[in-house]
C-alpha positions in Angstrom: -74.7 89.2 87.0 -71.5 90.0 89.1 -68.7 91.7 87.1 -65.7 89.5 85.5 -62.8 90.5 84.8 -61.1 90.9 81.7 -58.8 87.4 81.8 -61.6 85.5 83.5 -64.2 86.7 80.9 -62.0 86.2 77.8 -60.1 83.0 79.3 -59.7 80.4 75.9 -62.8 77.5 75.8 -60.9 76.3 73.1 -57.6 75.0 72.2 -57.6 77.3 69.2 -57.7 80.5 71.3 -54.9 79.8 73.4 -52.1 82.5 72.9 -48.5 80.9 72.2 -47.6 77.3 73.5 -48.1 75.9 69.9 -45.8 72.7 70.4 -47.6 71.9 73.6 -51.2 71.9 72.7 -49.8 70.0 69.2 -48.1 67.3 71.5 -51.6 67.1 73.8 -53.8 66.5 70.9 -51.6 64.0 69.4 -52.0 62.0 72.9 -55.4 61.9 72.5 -55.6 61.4 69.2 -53.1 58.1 69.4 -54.8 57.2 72.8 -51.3 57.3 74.6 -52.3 59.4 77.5 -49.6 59.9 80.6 -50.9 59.3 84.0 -48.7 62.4 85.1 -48.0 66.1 83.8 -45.4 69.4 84.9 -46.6 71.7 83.6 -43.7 74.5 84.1 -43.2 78.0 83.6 -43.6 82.1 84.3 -46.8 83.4 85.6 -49.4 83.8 82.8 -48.5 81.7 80.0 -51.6 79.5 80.1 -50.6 76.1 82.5 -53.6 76.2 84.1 -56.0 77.1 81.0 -54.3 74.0 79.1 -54.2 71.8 82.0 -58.3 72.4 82.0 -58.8 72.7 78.5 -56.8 69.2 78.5 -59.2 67.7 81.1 -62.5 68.9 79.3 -61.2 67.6 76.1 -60.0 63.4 77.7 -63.5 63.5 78.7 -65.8 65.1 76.0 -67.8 62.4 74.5 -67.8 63.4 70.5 -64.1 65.1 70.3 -62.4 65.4 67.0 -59.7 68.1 67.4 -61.9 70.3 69.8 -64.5 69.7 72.8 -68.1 69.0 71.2 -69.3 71.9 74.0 -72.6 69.4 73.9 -72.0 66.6 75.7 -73.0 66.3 79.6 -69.1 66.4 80.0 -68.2 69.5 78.1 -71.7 71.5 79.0 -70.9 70.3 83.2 -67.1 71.7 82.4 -68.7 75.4 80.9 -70.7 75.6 83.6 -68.0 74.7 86.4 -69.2 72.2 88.6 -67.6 69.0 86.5 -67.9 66.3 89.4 -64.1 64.9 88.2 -62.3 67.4 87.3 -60.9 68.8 91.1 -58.9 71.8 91.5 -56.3 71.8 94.1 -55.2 75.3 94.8 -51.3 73.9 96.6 -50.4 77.8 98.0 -53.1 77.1 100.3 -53.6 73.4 100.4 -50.0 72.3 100.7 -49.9 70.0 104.0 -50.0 66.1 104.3 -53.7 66.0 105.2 -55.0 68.0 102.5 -52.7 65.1 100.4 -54.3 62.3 102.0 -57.6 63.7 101.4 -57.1 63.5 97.7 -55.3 60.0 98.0 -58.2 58.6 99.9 -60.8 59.5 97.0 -58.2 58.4 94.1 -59.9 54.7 94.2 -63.1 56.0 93.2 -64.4 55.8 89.7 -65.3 59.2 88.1 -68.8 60.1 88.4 -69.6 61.7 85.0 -66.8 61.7 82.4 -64.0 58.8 81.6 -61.4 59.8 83.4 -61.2 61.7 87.3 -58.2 64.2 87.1 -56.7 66.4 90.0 -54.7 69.6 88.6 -52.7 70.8 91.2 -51.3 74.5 90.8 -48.4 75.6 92.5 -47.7 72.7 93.5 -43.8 73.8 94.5 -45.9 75.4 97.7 -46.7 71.3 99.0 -44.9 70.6 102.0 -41.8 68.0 101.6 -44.3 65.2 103.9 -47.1 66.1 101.5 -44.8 65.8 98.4 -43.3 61.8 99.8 -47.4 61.2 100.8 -48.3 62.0 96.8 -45.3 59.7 95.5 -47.0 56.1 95.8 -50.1 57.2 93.9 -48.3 59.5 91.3 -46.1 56.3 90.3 -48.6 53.9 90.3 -52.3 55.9 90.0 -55.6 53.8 89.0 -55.8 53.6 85.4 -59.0 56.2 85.4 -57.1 59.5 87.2 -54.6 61.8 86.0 -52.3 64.1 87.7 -51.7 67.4 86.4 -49.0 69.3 88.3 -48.6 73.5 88.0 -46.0 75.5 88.7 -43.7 78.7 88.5 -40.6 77.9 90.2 -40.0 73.6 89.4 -36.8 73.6 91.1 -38.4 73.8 94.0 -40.4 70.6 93.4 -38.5 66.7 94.5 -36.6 65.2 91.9 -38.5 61.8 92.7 -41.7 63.7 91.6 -40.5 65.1 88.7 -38.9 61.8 87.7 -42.7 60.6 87.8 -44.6 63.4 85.5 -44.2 64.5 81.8 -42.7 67.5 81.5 -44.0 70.9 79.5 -42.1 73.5 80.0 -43.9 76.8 79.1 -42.3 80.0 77.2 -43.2 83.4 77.9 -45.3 84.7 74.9 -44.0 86.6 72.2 -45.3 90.5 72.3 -47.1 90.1 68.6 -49.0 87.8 70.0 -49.9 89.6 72.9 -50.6 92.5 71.4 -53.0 90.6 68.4 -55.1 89.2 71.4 -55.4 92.7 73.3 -56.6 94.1 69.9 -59.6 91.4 69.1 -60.3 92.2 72.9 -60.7 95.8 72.3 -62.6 95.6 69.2 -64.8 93.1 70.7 -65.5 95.2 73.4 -65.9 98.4 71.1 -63.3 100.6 72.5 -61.0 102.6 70.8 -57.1 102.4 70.8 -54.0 103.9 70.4 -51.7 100.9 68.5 -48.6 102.6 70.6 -50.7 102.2 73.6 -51.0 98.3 73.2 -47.2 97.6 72.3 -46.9 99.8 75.6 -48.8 97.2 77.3 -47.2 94.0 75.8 -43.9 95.2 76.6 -45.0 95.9 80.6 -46.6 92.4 80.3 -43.3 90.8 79.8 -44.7 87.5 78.3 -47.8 86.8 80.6 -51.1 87.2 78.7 -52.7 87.1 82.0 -50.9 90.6 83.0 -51.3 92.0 79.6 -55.2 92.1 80.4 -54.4 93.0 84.1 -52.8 95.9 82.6 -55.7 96.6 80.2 -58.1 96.3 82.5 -56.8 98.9 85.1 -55.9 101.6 82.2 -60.2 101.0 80.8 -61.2 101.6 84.6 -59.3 105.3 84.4 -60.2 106.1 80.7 -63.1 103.6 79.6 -64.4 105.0 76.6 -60.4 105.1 75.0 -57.1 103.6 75.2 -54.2 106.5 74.9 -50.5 106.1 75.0 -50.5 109.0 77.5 -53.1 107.5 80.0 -51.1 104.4 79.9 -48.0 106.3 80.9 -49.8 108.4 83.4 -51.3 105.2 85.2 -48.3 103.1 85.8 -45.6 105.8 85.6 -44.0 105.5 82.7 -41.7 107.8 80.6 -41.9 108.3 76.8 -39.3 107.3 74.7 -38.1 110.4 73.5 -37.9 111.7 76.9 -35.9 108.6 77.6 -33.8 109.8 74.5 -33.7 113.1 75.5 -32.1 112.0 78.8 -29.4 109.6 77.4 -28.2 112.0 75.4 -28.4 114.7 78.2 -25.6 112.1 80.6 -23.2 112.2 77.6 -23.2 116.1 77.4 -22.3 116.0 80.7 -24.8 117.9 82.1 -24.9 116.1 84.9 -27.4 119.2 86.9 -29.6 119.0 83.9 -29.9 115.0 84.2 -30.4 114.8 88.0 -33.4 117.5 87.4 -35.0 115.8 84.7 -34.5 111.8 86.5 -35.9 114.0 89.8 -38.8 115.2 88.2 -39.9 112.2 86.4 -39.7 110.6 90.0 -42.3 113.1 90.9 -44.8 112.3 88.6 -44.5 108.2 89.5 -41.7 107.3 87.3 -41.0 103.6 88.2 -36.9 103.6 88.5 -36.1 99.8 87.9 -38.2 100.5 84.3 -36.3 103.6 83.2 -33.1 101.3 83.7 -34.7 98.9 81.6 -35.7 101.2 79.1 -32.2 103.0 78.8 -30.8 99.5 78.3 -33.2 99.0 75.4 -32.0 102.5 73.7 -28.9 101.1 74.0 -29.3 97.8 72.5 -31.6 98.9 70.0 -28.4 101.0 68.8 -25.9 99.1 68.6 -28.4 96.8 66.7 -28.9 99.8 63.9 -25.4 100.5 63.8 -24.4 97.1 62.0 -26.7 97.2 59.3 -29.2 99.9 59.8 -32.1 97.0 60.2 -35.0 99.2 61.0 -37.5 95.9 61.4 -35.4 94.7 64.4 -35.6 97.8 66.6 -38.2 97.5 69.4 -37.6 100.8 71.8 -36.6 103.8 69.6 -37.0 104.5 66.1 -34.1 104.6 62.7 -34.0 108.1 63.3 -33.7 108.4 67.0 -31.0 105.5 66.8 -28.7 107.3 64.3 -29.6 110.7 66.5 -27.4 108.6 69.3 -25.2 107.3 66.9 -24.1 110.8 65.8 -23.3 111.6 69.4 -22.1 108.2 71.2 -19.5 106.1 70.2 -20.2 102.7 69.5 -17.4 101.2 72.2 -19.4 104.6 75.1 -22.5 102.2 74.1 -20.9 99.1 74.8 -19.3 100.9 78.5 -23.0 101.6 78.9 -24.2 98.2 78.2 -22.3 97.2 81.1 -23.1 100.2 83.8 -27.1 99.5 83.3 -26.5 95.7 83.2 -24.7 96.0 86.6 -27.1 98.6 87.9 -29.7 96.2 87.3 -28.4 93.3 89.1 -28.2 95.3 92.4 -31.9 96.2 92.1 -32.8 93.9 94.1 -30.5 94.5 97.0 -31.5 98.2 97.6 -34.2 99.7 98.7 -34.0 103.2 97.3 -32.8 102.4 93.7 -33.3 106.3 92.8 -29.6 107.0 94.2 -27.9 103.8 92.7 -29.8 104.9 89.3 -28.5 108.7 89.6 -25.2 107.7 90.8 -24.9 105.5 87.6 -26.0 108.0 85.5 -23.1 110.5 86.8 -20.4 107.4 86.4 -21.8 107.7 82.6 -21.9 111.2 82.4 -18.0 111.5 83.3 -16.7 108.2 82.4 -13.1 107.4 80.8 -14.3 107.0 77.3 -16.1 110.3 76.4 -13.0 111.0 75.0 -13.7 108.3 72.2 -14.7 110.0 68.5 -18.6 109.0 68.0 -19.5 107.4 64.7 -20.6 109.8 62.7 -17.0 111.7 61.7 -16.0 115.0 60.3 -14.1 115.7 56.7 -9.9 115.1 56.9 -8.3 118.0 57.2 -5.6 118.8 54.1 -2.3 117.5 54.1 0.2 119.9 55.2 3.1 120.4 54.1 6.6 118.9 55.9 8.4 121.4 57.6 12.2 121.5 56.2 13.7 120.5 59.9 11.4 117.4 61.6 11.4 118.0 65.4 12.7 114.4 66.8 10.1 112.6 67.6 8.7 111.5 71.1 8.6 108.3 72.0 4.7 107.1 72.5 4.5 104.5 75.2 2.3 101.3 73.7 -1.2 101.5 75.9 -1.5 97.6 76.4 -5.2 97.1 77.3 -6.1 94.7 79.8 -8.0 91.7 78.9 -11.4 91.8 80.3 -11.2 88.1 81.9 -8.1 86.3 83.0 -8.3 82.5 82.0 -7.9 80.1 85.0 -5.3 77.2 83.9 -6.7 75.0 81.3 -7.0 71.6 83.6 -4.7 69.0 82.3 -6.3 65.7 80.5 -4.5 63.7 83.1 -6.5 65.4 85.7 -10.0 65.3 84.1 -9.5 61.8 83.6 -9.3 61.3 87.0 -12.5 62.6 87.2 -14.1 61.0 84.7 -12.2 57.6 86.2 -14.4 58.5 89.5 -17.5 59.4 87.4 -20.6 57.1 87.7 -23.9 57.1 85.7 -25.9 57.7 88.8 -24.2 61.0 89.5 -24.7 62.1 86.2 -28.6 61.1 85.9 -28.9 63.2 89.0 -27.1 66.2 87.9 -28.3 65.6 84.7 -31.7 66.7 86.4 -30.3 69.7 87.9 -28.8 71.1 84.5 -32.1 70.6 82.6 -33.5 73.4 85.0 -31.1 76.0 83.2 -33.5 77.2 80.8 -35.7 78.4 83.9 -32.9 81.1 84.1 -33.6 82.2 80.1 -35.7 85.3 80.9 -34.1 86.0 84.9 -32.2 89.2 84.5 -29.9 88.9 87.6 -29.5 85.0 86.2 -29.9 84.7 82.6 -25.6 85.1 81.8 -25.2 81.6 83.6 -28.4 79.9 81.0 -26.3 81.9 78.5 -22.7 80.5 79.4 -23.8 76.5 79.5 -26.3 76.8 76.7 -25.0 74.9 73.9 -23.5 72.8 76.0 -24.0 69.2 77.2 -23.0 67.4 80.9 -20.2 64.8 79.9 -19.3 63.4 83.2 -20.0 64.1 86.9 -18.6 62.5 90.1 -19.0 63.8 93.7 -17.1 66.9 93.6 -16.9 67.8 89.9 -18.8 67.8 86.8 -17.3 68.0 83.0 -19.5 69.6 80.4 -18.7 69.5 76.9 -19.3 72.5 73.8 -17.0 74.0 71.3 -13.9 75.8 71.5 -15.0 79.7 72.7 -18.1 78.3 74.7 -15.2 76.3 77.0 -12.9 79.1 77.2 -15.7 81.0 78.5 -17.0 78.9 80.9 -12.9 78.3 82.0 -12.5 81.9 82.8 -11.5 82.7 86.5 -14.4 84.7 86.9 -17.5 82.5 85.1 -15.8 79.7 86.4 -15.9 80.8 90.1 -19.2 82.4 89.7 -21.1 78.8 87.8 -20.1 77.2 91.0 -21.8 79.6 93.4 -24.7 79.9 90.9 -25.2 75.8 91.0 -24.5 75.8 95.0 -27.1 78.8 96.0 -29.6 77.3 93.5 -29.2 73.9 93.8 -27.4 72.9 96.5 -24.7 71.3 94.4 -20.9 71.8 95.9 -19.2 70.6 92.7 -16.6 72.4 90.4 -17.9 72.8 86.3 -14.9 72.0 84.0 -15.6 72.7 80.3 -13.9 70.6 77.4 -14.4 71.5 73.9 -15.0 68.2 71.5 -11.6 67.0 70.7 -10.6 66.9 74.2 -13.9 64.4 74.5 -12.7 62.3 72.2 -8.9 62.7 73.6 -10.3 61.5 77.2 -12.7 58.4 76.1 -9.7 57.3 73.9 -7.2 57.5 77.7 -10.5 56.1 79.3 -10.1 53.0 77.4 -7.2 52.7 77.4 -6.9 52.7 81.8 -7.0 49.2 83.2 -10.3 48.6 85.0 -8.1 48.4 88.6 -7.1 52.1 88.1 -10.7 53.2 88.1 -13.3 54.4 91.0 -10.2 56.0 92.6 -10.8 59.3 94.6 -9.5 62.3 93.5 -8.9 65.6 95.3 -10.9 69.1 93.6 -9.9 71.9 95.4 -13.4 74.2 95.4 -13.7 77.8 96.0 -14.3 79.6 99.1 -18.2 80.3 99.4 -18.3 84.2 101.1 -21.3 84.8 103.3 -22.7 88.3 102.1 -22.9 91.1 104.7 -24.9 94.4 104.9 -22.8 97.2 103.2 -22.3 100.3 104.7 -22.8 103.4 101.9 -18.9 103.8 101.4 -18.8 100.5 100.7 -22.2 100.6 98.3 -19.9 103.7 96.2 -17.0 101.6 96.3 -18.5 98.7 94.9 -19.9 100.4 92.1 -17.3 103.1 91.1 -14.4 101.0 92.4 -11.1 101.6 94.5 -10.7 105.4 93.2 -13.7 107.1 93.9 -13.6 110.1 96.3 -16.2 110.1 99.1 -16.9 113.4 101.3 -18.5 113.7 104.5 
């Protein structure tokens, strides 16, 4: 028999061996249960977290004969399903199928009753990849489909997929799963396969997996083809280049020596041995929040990269507000990933910025015994005058728009506009788990779309949350985030709740003639972004002051 691997072999037959997505199987079952199947499904989410395994798991189980909480496994339905050749249940692949023809192929055969089971279902996976023709082709039958077929739609990036579509479907979306429970399910794998392991090797693993079960075993299976009598931390590391953390710790603490020679040997020899650069960031990141985690309450149970006694190692040396500075270099660091090629010299150059920055000066934590009073000498010399060090806030606020104004807005505001946009702000919890996006989720969650017209939108939370998001900088920044992502060319205004009720009470108050009437939104100046030459690259991560030599 040809060899399987590891995901395919231990993919879940069952609903009760799927990893995570608790609320979505639980919402599936009830359907069937209650007989109140949808003609059409989204399935949405990161790569891994079972959309496709549900979406099949959910077809075998519409069309077992005898289910009652699980497929029977006996019927002709479930035993055609295990062995793969279920005549109506039809796998689309859209990467590869995505044109009109391969669409009117599968609208042609929709009339059709299903051969075999009850119902004839068509799971589509990513089906963003379908061409904008085959996506308008799809739209007739996805609305109004023969009572015996069901659409189920896959996909990783849902943006990407019409808004008449998605208008048409359920929507799941899927969550990245947890690392316990990726780590339980590489465990009963290991035992069932009788191979010894390191517990430190499978966190190792979970934490590389980043929430996709599928990689987890990806992972796994590439470390059992180097050693595969054993899983060891140190083969892990070996394979995929990885440091340990008290290397890692080692090295952090070696930048805020300033030993600068010292650091650039030890970041250039673990680039020798395969040392992925992008991960290191990550990892310092994690010593860092881990940290400043244990230093509010020493909670040992919430540390995930370094250990109570390597975070109050750090704390003994760092100050908590050279942490926070550091926060800030690796978050920034991080974001630029993406836009260089040989991240080793942005990572060392960051490291140096650290290593010499304007806060070593700062006492650390941990402090030494007051010295004794001395005694006042009989003449005082006068005093100096200490100039005040005013520190400069970290974001000016743009001018809080005035009621009268937003009213306008809201006076031009129509429900259409805000159904639509409405659509578009769903999509934010996509950007939950996107590094380089995840501050703009984190800015508008808790927040809800009040009013939209064609040039602005109005969103409501509380008090801080609309300060935030009325900042010069996140406000400026929100609007190129929705125009590069969604095509959207409207200012966000935020209102906290009393200015809600402030405006519905003026909105009632306007006579009907005043409303509908245009109003002017001045908008930001989108900048196209240009290739940087290297001075400029130094400048725009040291700033204005740095010195460069030939």
């Amino acid at each position: 028999m040809a060899y399987q691997v590891l995901y395919r072999t231990y993919r879940p037959a069952k609903f009760s061996e799927v990893v995570g997505q608790e609320y979505i199987i639980k919402t599936l079952l009830n359907a069937i249960k209650n007989n109140k199947i949808a003609h059409a499904y989204l399935f949405a989410g990161p790569r891994g977290t079972g959309k496709t395994t549900i979406a099949k798991l959910f077809a075998k189980a519409i069309n077992c004969d005898h289910f009652q909480g699980e497929s029977c496994d006996s019927c002709p339905n479930c035993k055609a399903y295990l062995e793969g050749n279920h005549p109506d249940i039809i796998e689309l692949d859209a990467a590869s199928n995505n044109g009109v023809d391969d669409v009117r192929e599968i609208i042609e055969q929709v009339p059709y009753s299903p051969l075999l089971g009850k119902y004839k279902v068509y799971i589509i996976d990513e089906v963003h990849m379908l061409s904008t023709a085959a996506f308008n082709a799809l739209l007739k039958t996805l609305e109004e489909p023969p009572a015996h077929v069901i659409f189920i739609l896959a996909t990783t990036d849902p943006q990407k997929v019409i808004p008449t579509v998605l208008s048409r479907c359920q929507r799941y979306n899927f969550s990245k799963i947890n690392s316990y429970e990726i780590k339980k399910r590489t465990c009963e794998i290991l035992n069932k396969e009788q191979i010894p392991y390191e517990e430190k090797a499978v966190e190792e693993i979970a934490r590389m997996a980043e929430g996709g079960m599928r990689d987890a075993l990806s992972i796994l299976e590439q470390c059992l083809a180097y050693t595969p009598d054993s899983l060891k931390l140190e083969n892990v590391e070996k394979i995929f280049g990885l440091t340990s953390v008290p290397e890692e710790v080692e090295l952090y603490l070696q930048v805020h020596k300033h030993h600068v020679s010292e650091v650039i040997r030890r970041l250039r020899e673990m680039y020798g041995r395969g040392m992925d650069t992008k991960r290191l960031a990550v990892d310092l990141l994690e010593i860092v929040k881990d940290t400043l985690i244990y230093s509010d309450q020493g909670r040992e149970d919430l540390l995930t990269r370094v250990s109570a006694e390597e975070a109050e190692g750090i704390l003994n040396e760092i100050s908590i507000r050279q942490l926070l500075s550091d926060a800030k270099d690796l978050e920034d660091l991080l974001v630029k990933e993406k836009q260089n090629q040989n991240f080793l010299v942005y990572l060392e150059l960051c490291l140096i910025k650290m290593s010499s920055g304007k806060i070593k000066e700062q006492e650390p934590v941990k402090r030494e015994a007051e010295p004794a009073v001395q005694a006042k000498p009989e003449t005082e010399p006068t005093p100096v005058p200490v100039e005040e060090v005013v520190e400069e806030p970290v974001a000016s606020y743009v001018v809080e728009p005035e009621l009268e104004f937003l009213l306008a807005i809201l006076l031009d505001a129509s429900r259409d506009m805000k159904i639509n946009d409405q659509i578009i702000y769903n999509k934010l919890d996509l950007y939950a788990y996107e590094p380089e996006k995840r501050r703009f989720y984190q800015l508008l969650i808790g927040t809800e779309l009040f009013a939209s017209n064609k040039d602005a939108m109005i969103v409501c939370g509380d008090h801080s949350k609309a300060a935030d998001i009325n900042t010069k900088t996140n406000n400026e920044d929100l609007y190129r985030f929705f125009n590069e992502e969604f095509g959207i060319d409207k200012m966000i205004y935020a209102i906290d709740q009393d200015q809600k009720n402030k405006l519905i009470e003026m909105y009632k108050k306007t006579p009907p003639e005043e409303r509908n009437k245009p109003v002017y939104v001045e908008k930001y100046k989108i900048e196209k972004t240009k290739t940087m030459t290297q001075e400029e690259k130094l400048i725009s991560l040291f700033g204005e002051g740095v010195k460069i030599e030939d």
